[in-house]
C-alpha positions as CSV (number, residue, x, y, z in Angstrom):
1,X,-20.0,114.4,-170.2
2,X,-21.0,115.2,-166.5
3,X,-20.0,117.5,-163.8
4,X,-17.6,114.6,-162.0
5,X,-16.3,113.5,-165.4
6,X,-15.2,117.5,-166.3
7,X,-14.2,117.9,-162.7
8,X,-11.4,114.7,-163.0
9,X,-10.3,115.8,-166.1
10,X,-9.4,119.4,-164.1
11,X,-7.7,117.4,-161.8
12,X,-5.9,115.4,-164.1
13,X,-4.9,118.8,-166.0
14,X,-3.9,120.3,-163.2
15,X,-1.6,118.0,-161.8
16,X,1.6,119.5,-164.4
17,X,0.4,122.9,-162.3
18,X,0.5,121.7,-159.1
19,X,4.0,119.4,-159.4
20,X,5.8,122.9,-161.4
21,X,4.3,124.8,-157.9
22,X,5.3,122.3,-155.4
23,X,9.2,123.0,-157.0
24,X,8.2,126.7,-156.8
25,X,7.4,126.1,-153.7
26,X,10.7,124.5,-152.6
27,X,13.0,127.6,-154.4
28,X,11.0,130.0,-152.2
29,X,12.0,130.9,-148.6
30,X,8.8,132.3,-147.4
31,X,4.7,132.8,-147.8
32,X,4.4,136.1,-150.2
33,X,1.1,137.0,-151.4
34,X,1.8,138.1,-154.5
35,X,4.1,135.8,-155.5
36,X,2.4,132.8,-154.8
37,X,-1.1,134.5,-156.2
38,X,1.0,135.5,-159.7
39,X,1.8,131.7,-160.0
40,X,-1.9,130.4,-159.1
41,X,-3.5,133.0,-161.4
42,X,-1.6,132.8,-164.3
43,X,-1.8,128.6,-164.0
44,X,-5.1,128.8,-163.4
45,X,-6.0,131.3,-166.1
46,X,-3.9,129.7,-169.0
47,X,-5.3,126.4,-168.0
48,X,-8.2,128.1,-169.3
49,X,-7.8,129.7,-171.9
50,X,-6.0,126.6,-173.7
51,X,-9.2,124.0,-174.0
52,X,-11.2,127.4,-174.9
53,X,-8.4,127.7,-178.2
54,X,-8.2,123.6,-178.5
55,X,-12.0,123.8,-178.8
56,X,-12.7,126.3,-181.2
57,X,-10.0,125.1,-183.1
58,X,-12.3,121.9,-183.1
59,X,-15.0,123.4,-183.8
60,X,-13.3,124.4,-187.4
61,X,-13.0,120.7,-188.3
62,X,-15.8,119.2,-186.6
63,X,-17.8,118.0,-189.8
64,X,-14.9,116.0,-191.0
65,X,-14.1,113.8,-188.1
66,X,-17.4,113.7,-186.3
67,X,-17.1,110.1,-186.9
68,X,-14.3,109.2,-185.1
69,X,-14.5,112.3,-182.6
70,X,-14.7,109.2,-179.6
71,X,-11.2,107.4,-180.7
72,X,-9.8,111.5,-181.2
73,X,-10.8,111.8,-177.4
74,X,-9.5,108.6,-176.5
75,X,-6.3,108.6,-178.4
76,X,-5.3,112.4,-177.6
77,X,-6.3,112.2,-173.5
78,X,-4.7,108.5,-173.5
79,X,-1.3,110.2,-175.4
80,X,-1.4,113.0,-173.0
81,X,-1.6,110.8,-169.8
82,X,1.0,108.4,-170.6
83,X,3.4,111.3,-171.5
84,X,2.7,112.6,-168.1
85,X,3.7,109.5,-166.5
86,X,6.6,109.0,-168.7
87,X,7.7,112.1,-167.6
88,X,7.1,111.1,-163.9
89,X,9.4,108.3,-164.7
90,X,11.8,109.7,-165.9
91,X,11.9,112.6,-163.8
92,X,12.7,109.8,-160.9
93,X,15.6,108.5,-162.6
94,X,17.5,111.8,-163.3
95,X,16.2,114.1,-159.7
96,X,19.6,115.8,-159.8
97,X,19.8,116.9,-163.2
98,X,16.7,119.0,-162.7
99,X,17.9,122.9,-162.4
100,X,16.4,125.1,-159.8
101,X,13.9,127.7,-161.2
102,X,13.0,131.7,-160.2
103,X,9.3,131.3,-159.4
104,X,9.9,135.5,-158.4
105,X,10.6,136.4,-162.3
106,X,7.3,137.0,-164.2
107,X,8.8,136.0,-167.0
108,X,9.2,132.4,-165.6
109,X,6.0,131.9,-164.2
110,X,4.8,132.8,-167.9
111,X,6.8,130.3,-169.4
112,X,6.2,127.6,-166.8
113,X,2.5,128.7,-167.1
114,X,2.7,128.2,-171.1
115,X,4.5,124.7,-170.0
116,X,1.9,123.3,-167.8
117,X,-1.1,124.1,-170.3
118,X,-0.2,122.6,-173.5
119,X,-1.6,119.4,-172.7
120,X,-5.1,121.5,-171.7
121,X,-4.7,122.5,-175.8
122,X,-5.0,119.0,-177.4
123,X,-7.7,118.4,-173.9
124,X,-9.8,121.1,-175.3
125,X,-9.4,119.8,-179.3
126,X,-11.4,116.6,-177.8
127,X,-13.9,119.0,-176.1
128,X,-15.3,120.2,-179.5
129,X,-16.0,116.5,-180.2
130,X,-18.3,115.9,-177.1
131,X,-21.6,117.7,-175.6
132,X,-20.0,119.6,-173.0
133,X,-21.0,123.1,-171.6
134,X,-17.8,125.2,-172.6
135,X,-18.1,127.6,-170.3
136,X,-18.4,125.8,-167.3
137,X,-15.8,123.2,-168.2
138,X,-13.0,125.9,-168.7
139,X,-14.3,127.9,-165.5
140,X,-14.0,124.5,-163.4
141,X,-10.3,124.0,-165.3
142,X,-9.2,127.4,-164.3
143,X,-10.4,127.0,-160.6
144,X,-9.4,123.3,-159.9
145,X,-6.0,124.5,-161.5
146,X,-5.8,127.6,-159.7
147,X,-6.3,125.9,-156.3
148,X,-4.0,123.1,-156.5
149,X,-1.4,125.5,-157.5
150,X,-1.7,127.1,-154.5
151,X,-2.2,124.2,-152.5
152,X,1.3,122.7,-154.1
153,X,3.2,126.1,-153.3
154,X,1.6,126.1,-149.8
155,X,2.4,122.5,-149.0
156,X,6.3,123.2,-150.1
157,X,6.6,126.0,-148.2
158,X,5.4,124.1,-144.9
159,X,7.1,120.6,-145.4
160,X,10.2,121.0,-147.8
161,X,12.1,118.7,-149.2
162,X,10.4,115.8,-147.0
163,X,7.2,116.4,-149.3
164,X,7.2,113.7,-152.3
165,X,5.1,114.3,-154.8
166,X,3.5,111.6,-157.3
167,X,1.1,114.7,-159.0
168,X,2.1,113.7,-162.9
169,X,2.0,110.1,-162.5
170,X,-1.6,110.5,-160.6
171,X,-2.5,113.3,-163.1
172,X,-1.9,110.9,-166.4
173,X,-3.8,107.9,-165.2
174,X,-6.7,110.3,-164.4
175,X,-6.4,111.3,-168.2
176,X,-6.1,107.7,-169.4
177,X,-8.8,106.7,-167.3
178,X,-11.3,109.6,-168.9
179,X,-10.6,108.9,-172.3
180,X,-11.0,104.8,-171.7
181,X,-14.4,105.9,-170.2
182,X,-15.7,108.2,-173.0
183,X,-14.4,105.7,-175.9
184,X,-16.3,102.4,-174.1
185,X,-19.6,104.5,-173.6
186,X,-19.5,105.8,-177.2
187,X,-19.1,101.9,-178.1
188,X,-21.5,100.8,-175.7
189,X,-24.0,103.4,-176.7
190,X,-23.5,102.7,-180.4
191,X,-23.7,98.8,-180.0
192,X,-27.2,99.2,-178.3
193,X,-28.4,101.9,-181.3
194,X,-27.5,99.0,-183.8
């Protein structure tokens, strides 16, 4: 897998982070530096630190499902994706049921950081099935999350409530689209070996 292929998948990851910021965004009244680093960072960092767990938890299972490591990848980034877009769906349906958060409490941003990384978990898990180079893949993760975070608080802050936001719906088919792509060249490449 290539630079531009890890570099969508960030994206795609980092969509959750930059739709939870964009509401942070909204419940906050003005720029503060350390809030609005505190939420990037932390984003950003357990963004991570999740495919780095999901892979070597991988890594412990490798030899018995090397064989159908490409439909793992395909199934688990194509589950992720469509449950980011379900839950863009569905989030459009019920807007007012959705509770303001406290994007000031640490203890929120922690939680909301946990939230937004889980899917980054199973993303990694498909990671030890492929040749990637780890490190660079998690520090691209971390960054690409990091920035849209900030870009997502930033962007509330300046435009409001007038600022819609498709970021999970875009985010999923970015996932779904990855995992399509590494299952057909795994089936291409195999049908030309044979």
């Amino acid at each position: 897998m290539g630079t531009i292929e890890v570099f969508l998948i960030a994206l795609g990851l980092a969509m959750d982070c930059f739709a939870v910021s964009v509401a942070c965004g909204l419940v906050m009244e003005k720029f503060r530096f350390a809030p609005v680093f505190r939420i990037a960072f932390l984003f950003g960092l357990f963004q991570a630190l999740m495919p780095l767990i999901g892979w070597l938890m991988g890594k412990q299972f490798q030899e018995y499902i090397c064989h159908l490591d490409h439909w793992i990848a395909f199934a688990l980034l194509t589950f992720l994706g469509g449950r980011m877009i379900y839950a863009d769906l569905c989030k459009r349906k019920n807007r007012t049921a959705c509770k303001p958060i406290n994007p000031y409490k640490l203890k929120v941003v922690l939680g909301l950081a946990v939230a937004t990384s889980i899917d980054a978990l199973a993303v990694g898990l498909s990671f030890s099935l492929l040749k990637i180079s780890l490190w660079q893949t998690v520090l691209i993760i971390g960054v690409v999350s990091f920035a849209l975070s900030w870009l997502g608080i930033l962007l509330a802050l300046r435009y409001g409530c007038r600022f819609k936001i498709k970021a999970e719906l875009i985010g999923g088919i970015i996932l779904i689209v990855i995992g399509s792509k590494i299952l057909i060249e795994h089936l291409l490449t195999h049908s030309m070996q044979v």
